[in-house]
C-alpha positions in Angstrom: 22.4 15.6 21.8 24.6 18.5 21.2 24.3 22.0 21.1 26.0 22.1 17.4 23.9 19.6 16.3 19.8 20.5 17.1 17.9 23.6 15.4 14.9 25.2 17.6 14.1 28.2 16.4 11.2 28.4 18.8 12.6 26.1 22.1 9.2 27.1 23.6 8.7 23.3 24.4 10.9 21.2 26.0 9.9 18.8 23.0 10.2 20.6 20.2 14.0 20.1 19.3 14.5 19.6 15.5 18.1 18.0 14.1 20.2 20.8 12.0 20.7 20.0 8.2 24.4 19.1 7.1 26.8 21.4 7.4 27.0 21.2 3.5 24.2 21.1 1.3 24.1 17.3 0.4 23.2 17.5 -3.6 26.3 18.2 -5.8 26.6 20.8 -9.1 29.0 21.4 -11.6 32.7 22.9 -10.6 31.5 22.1 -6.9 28.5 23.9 -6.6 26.2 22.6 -4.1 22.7 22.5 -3.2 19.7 20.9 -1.6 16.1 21.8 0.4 17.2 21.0 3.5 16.2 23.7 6.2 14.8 25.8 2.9 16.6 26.2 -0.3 20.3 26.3 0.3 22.9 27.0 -2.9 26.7 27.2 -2.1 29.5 28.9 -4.0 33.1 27.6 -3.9 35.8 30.3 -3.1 37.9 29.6 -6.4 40.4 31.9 -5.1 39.5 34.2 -8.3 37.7 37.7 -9.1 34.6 35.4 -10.8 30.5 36.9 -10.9 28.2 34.0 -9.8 24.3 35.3 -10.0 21.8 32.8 -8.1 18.2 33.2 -8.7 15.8 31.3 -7.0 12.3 31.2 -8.1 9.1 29.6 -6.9 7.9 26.9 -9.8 4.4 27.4 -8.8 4.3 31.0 -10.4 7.6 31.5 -11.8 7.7 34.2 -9.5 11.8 35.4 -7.9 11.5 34.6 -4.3 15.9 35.7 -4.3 18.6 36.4 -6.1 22.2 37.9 -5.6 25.4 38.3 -7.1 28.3 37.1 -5.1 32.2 36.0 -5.6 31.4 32.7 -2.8 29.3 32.2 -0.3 25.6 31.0 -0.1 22.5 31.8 -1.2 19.4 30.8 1.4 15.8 30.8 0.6 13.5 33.1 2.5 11.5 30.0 4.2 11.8 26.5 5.4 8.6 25.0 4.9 7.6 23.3 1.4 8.2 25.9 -1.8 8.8 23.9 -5.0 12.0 25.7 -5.8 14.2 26.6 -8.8 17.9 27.5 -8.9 19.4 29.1 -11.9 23.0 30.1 -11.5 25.3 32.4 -13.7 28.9 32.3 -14.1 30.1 35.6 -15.9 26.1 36.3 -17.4 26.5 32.6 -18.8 23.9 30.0 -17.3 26.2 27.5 -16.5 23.4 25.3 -13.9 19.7 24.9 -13.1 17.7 22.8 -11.1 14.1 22.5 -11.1 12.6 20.7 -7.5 11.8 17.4 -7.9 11.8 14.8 -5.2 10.8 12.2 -7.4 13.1 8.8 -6.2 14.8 11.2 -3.5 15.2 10.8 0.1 13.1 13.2 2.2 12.9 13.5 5.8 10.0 15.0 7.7 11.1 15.7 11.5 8.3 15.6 14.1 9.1 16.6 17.7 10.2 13.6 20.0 7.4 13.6 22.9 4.6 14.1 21.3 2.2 12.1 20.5 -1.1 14.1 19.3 0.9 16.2 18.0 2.5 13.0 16.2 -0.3 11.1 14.8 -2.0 14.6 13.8 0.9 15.5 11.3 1.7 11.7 10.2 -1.4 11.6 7.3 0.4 14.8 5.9 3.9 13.8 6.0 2.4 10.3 3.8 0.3 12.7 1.9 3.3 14.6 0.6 5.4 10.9 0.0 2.4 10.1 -2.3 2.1 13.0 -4.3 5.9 13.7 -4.5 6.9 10.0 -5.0 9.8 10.5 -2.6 11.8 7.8 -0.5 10.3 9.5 3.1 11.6 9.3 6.5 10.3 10.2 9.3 11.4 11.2 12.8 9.7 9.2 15.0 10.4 7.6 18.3 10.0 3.6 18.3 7.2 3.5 20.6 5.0 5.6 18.0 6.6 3.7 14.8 5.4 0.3 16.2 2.0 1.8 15.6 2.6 2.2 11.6 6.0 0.8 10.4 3.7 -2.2 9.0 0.7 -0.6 7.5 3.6 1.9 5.7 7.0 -0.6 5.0 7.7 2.4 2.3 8.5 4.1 4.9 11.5 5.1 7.1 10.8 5.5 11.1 13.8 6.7 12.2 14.8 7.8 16.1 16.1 11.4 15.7 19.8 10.3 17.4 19.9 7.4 13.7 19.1 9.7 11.4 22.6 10.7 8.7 21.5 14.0 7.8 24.2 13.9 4.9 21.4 11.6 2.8 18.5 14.1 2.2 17.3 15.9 -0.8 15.3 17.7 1.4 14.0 18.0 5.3 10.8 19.4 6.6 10.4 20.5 10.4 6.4 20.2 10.7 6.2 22.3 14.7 4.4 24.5 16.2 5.8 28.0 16.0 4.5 30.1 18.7 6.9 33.0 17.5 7.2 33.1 13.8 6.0 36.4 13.3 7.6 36.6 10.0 6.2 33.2 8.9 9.4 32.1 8.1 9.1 28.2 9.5 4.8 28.1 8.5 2.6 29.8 6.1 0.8 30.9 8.5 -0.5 31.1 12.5 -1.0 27.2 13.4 -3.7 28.6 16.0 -5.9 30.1 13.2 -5.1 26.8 10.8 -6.0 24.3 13.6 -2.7 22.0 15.2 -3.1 18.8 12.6 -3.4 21.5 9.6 -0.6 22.6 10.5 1.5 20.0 8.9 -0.9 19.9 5.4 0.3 24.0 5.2 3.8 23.4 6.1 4.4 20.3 3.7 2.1 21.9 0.7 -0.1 19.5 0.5 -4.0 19.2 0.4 -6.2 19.5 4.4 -8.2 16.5 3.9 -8.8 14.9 7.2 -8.3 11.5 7.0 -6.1 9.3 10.0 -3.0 7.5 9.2 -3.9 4.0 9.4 -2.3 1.6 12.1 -0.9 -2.1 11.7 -1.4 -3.6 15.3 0.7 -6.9 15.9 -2.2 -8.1 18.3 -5.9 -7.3 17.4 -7.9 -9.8 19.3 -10.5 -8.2 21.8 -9.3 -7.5 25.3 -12.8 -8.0 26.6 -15.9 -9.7 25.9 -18.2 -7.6 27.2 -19.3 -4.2 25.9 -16.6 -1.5 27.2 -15.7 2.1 27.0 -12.4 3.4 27.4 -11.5 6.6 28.9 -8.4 8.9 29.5 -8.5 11.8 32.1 -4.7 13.3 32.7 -3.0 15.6 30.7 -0.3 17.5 30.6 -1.5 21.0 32.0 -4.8 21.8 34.1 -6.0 24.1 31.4 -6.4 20.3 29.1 -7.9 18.8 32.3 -11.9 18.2 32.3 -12.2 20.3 36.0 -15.8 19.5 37.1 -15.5 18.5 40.3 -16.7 14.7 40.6 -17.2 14.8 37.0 -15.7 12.1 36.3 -16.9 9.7 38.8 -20.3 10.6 37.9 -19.3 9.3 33.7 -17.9 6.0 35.6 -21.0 5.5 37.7 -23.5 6.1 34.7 -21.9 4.3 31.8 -21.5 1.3 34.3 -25.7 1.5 35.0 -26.3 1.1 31.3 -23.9 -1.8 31.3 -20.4 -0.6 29.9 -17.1 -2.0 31.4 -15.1 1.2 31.8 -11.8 1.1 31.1 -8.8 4.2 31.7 -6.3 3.6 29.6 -3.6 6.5 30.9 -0.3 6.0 31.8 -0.6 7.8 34.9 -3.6 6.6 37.7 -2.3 10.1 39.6 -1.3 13.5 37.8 -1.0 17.0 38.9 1.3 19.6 40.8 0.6 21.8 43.5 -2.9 21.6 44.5 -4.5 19.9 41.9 -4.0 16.2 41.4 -6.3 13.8 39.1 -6.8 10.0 40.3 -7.8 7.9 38.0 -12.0 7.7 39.0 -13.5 5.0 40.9 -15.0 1.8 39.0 -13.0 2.2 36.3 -10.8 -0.7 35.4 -6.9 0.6 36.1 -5.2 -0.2 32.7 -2.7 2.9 33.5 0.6 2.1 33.9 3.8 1.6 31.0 2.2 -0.2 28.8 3.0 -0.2 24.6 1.4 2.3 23.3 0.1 -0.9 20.7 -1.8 -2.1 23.5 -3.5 1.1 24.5 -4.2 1.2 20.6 -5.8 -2.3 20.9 -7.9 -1.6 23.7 -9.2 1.3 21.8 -9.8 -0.3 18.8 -12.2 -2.6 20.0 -13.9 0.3 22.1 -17.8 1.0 21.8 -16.3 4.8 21.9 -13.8 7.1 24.0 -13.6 9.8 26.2 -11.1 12.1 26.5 -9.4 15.5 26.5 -7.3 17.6 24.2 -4.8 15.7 24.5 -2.5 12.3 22.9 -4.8 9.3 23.7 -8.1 10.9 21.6 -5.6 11.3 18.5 -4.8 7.6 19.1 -8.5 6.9 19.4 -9.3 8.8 16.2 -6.3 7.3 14.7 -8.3 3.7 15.3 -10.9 4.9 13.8 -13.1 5.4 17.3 -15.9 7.4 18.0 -14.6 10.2 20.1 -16.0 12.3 23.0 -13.9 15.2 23.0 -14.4 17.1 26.5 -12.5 20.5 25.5 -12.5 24.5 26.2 -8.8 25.4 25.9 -8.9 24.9 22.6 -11.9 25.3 19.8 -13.3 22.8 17.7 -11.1 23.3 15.2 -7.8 22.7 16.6 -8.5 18.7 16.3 -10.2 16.4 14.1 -13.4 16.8 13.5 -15.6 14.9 16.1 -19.9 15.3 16.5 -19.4 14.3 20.0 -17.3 17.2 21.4 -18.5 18.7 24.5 -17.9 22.5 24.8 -19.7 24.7 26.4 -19.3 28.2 24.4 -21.2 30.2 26.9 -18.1 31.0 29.0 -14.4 31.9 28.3 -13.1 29.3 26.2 -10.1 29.2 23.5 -7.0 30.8 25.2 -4.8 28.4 23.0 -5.9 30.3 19.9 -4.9 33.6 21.3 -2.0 35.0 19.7 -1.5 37.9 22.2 -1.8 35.1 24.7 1.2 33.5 24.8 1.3 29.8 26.4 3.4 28.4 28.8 4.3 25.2 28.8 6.2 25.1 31.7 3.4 26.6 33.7 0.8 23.4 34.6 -1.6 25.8 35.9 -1.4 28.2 33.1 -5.0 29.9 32.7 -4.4 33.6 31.4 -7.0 35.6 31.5 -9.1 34.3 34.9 -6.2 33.1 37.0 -6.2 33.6 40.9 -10.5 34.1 40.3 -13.7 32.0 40.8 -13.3 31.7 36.8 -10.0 30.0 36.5 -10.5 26.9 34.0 -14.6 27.6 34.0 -14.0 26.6 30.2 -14.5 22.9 31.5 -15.5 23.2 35.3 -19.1 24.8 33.4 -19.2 21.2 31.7 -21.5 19.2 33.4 -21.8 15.3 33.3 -25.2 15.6 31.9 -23.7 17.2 28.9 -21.2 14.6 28.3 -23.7 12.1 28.6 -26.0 13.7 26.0 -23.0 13.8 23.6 -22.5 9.9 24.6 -26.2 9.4 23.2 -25.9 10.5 19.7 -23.2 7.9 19.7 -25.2 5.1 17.2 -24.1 1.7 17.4 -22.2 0.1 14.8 -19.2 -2.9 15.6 -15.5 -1.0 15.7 -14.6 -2.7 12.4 -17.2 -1.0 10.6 -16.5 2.6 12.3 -13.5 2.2 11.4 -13.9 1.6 7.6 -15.9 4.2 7.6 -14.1 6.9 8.8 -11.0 6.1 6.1 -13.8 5.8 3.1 -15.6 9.1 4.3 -12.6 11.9 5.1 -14.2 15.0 6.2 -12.9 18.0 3.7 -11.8 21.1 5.8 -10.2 23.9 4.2 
């Protein structure tokens, strides 16, 4: 991909690339005025080659209020943000209203870019980017790679999943970048601070549509049950040490009890080994290896059938929540709510926890051993080295039992409302 032809305001990940609109705005006026919502509110001007006054107002049809106006010979007029503002455009030729536009997506074709590389991040911001398609009754596309898409492109055949380098940006009415803007002091690409908001809510605030937590629901193209017997799946890499559970032995201690009370465990990462430097994860002993390359729809399977989950802050419990499994979230870098909504999260609040929520605390993504405030000391990463076994294990009994199927239908008849 080319320089010219991505837009990331914020390249503070190495994911989060978003394609640039059209050069052009893709909706046509009168006399060759154009217009759209892609990248915000755009309006365009022809140079007529003559001495003519164009006024462009553009208000927000929620309160009528002027978000912008100006008077100009050519050019173009830009909203002041780029997530979701119903907008109108009024324009003036000479104090005559010679166009308006009121938003309306109804029939049109939207696109909703998620970063490629993510897939928490992915399945967190998926329910809102639907959400929006069903109250807006557009024609949605979404950026997604195919791996993730396999996961959904049946349960939602309304829906475009479209690989970043396919998409023809001269199509849309209007494109969303749903991200996480470390750096938008001026809330210019969100409402507001995604670390305040929580990182799935971030979406619902971007997109203007309602926070109800409620998962995006999967169409696997194999369901049966991977294994007869009772089994647990778990995940323990991630993608920094701050996401890691850092107990030492931890672990092998979960393996060793849930295989006493007569679980199969099963680790369902892609890596067995993770790490850099001087800290490396294996995947723990007695626990069945189902690491590797594997489709992410057979990870999804595994979990589905699951009698629950553990895992960290990170891309396999959003997969697990998407599948409508009971989740034991072991977390400390960030606060409860930065995911969904989970009874069985295991924090322990009596130490330094929450760095990710810190605005003055800016985090690195290229840095795996990134722990700001206790680095270099005894308390580097005590958010999770203080949680012990015996507190995942209690979080583990609250678990009641109940066959997947029926967890599952639960959790999309019951959303939890958050605000």
């Amino acid at each position: 991909m080319s320089a010219t032809s991505a837009a990331s305001p914020f390249p503070q990940s190495p994911h989060q690339v978003f394609l640039a609109p059209a050069l052009l705005p893709t909706q046509v006026g009168p006399a060759g005025l154009r217009f759209d919502f892609n990248d915000g509110c755009r309006v365009v001007i022809p140079d007529f080659g003559q001495p003519l006054r164009w006024r462009v107002r553009l208000t927000d049809l929620r309160d009528g209020s002027v978000v912008r106006e100006e008077a100009l010979a050519s050019g173009i007029v830009r909203s002041p943000v780029k997530y979701f503002v119903p907008y109108g455009i009024t324009i003036w030729l000479n104090d005559v209203v010679v166009f308006e536009h009121r938003y309306d997506a109804r029939g049109q074709k939207v696109l909703v870019q998620f970063p490629v590389g993510t897939l928490g991040d992915t399945l967190g911001w998926l329910p809102y980017a639907i959400r929006f398609q069903e109250t807006h009754g557009c024609r949605l596309a979404c950026v997604m790679p195919p791996d993730i898409a396999a996961l959904f492109r049946d349960a939602y055949p309304h829906v475009d999943f479209v690989p970043q380098d396919r998409i023809e940006r001269r199509e849309y009415y209007a494109t969303y970048n749903v991200g996480l803007f470390f750096d938008d002091g001026g809330c210019t690409h969100q409402p507001g601070d995604f670390r305040r908001t929580g990182l799935h809510l971030a979406a619902a605030h971007i997109l203007g549509v309602d926070t109800r937590e409620q998962p995006a629901r999967a169409a696997l193209p194999e369901v049966s049950r991977p294994l007869a017997e009772p089994y647990v799946c778990i995940a323990v890499q991630s993608t920094a040490r701050c996401k890691y559970w850092n107990h030492e032995n931890g672990w092998t201690e979960i393996v060793q009890q849930l295989r006493t009370r007569g679980y199969r465990v099963v680790c369902i990462d892609q890596k067995h080994r993770h790490g850099k430097d001087d800290f490396w994860m294996d995947m723990p002993c007695g626990a069945q290896d189902e690491t590797g390359e594997r489709p992410l729809v057979e990870r999804a399977r595994w979990l589905m059938h699951a009698e629950f989950f553990i895992g960290l802050s990170s891309g396999l419990s959003w997969l697990a929540w998407t599948m409508g499994t009971p989740v034991v979230l072991i977390s400390g870098f960030t606060l409860p709510h930065n995911e969904f909504a989970t009874p069985y999260r295991v924090i322990d609040a009596t130490v330094c926890t929450g760095c990710w929520h810190d605005p003055a605390l800016r985090y690195q993504h290229q840095d795996f051993h990134w722990c700001p405030r206790h680095a270099g000391t005894p308390r580097a990463f005590e958010c999770t080295r203080a949680i012990t076994p015996a507190a995942v294990m209690s979080a583990i009994e609250r678990i009641p039992g109940s066959p997947p199927a029926h967890r599952a239908a639960w959790a999309r008849a019951a959303p939890i409302e958050l605000s």
